[in-house]
N, C-alpha and C positions, 0 to 999 in steps of 0.2 A: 353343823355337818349335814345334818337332817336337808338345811334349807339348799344348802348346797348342790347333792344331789340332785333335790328335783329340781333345780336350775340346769344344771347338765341334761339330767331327763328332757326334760320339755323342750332346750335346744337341740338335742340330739333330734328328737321325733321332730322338732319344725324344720330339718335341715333334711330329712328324711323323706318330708310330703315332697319339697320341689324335683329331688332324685327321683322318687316313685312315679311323680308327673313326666319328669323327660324322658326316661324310659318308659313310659307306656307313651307318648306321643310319637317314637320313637319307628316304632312299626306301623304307625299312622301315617306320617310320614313318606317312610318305605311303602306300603300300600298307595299312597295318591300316586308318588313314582314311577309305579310298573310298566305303566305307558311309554316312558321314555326309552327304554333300550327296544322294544321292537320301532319306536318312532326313529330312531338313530340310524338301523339297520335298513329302514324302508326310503329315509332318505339317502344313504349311502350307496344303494341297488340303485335309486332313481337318478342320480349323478351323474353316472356310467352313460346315462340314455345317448348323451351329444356322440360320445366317441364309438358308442356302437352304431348309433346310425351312419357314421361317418366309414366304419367297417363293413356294416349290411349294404349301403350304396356303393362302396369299391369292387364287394363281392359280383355284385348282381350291377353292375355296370351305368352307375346309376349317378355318378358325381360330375354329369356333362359334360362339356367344351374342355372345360379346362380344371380340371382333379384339382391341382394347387390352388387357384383359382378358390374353390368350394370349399376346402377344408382349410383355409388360412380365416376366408371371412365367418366359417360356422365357427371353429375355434375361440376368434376373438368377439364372435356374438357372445355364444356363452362365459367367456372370461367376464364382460360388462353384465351377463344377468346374475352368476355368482357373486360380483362386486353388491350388486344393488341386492340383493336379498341377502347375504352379511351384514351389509349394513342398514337393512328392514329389521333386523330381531332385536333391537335397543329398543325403538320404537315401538316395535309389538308389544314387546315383554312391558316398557311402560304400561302400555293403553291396556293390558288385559290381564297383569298382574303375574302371571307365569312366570315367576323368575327362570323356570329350567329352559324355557326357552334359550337361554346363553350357554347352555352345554352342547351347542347345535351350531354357535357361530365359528368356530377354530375348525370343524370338520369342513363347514362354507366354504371360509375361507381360504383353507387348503384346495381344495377345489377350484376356485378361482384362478388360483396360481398354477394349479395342476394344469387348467387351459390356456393358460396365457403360456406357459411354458413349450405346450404344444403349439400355440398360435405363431411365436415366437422363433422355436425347431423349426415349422414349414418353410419360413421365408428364409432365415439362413440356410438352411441345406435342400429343401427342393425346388425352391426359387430362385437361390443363388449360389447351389453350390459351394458355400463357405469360400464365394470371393470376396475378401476384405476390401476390394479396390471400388468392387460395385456397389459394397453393400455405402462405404463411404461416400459414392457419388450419388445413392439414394437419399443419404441423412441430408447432403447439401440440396438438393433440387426437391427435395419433399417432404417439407415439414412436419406433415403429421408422421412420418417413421419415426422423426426426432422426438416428439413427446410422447408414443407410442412405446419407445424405447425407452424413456426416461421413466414410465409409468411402471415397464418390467423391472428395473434393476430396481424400485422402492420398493417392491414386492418381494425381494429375495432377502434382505433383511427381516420380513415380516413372518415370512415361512419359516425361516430358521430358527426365528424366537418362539415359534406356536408351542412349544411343549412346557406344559406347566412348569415344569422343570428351570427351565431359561427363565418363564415369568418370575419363581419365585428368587433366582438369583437378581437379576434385572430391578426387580422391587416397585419404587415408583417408575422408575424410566422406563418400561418394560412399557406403561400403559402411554408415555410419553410417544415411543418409538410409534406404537399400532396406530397413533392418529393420523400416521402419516399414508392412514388409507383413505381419508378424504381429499387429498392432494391426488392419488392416485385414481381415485376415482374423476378426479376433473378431469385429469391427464388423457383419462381412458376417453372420456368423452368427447374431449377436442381433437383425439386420435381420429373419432371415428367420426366427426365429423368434417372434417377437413379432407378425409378418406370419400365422404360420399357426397361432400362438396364439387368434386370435379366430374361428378356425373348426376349433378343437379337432383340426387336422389336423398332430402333430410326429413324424409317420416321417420322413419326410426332414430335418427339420431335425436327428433327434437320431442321425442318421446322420452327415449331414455333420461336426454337432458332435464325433463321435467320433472322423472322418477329420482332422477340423482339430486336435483336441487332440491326437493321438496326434503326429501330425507337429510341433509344436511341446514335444509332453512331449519327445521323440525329442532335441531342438534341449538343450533344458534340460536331460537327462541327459547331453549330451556335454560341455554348458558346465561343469557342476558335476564330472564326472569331471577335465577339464583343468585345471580350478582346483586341484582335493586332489594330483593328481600334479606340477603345479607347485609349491607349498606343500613335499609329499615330495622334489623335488628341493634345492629351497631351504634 
């Protein structure tokens, strides 16, 4: 009976130390954290920056020749820099070990689609008045609307899954569905090149195009390395 006890005793107390360690780690933890919610908040104010400049130069008279014109192309600039720094924080969060950095891509994200949906709004209604007749004679004579368009509606899928909530219903397919922001992102990029193709203007595009493949070369180097060293485990 004797030996018993301190059998019980001693697993209790060694079951005891690991409890006492997680919770003091606990607020340790919490502590390295605190950065994060004013970091959240400071990128959230900074987001804002496109559509108030696009506000501040309407006010004060300042969006040029042609208003639509300047806020369709600042619009879908920033929907393609939201694109590519969403899909920069995999990568960071690799190379620098921060995992909280991923509590920063669903807000991006959202963002992204928040411009493109403005980018999007300008050309049906202040470009075209919601003519369904024009906007179709646009899809046939101008390509890049077409895959410009095709890049919007993958992204409306994506937004509507963003809340933990849908992930956790979703389950794996959840993270099946989000891949389909790399398709998006080509999309975006052939949009906007083939857009400044007819005005012999592709610095930027073959800029962005560099930022975008790199980050998905990035994606398809780590795939194909976890592949061979599975295989070598195998």
């Amino acid at each position: 009976m004797t030996d018993m006890q301190t059998t019980v005793t001693s697993q209790g107390s060694g079951n005891a130390r690991p409890a006492k360690a997680a919770s003091a780690a606990r607020p340790a933890a919490r502590k390295g954290e605190r950065w994060i919610a004013p970091a959240k908040i400071a990128v959230f104010i900074a987001a804002w920056y496109p559509l108030a400049r696009i506000v501040l130069f309407g006010l004060t008279d300042r969006l040029g020749a042609n208003p639509i014109e300047f806020i369709t192309r600042s619009t879908g600039l920033w929907t393609l820099v939201f694109l590519c720094i969403t899909l920069a924080v995999t990568p960071l969060r690799r190379l620098t070990g921060v995992n909280a950095l991923l509590r920063f891509r669903r807000m991006l994200g959202l963002y992204a689609f928040f411009y493109a949906t403005l980018h999007f709004t300008t050309y049906i209604w202040f470009d075209k008045w919601f003519d369904v007749a024009a906007m179709l004679k646009d899809v046939g004579k101008r390509p890049f609307i077409t895959v410009g368009f095709a890049a919007f509606l993958l992204l409306i899928p994506l937004a509507a899954t963003s809340p933990r909530a849908m992930a956790r219903k979703l389950g794996r397919h959840w993270q099946q569905l989000h891949r389909a922001i790399y398709a998006i992102a080509g999309l975006a990029i052939l949009h906007f090149w083939w857009m400044k193709a007819g005005k012999h203007d592709l610095i930027l595009p073959k800029i962005y195009g560099a930022i975008v493949i790199a980050l998905l070369g990035w994606r398809l180097l780590v795939w194909v390395r976890g592949r061979f060293f599975e295989r070598q485990r195998l």
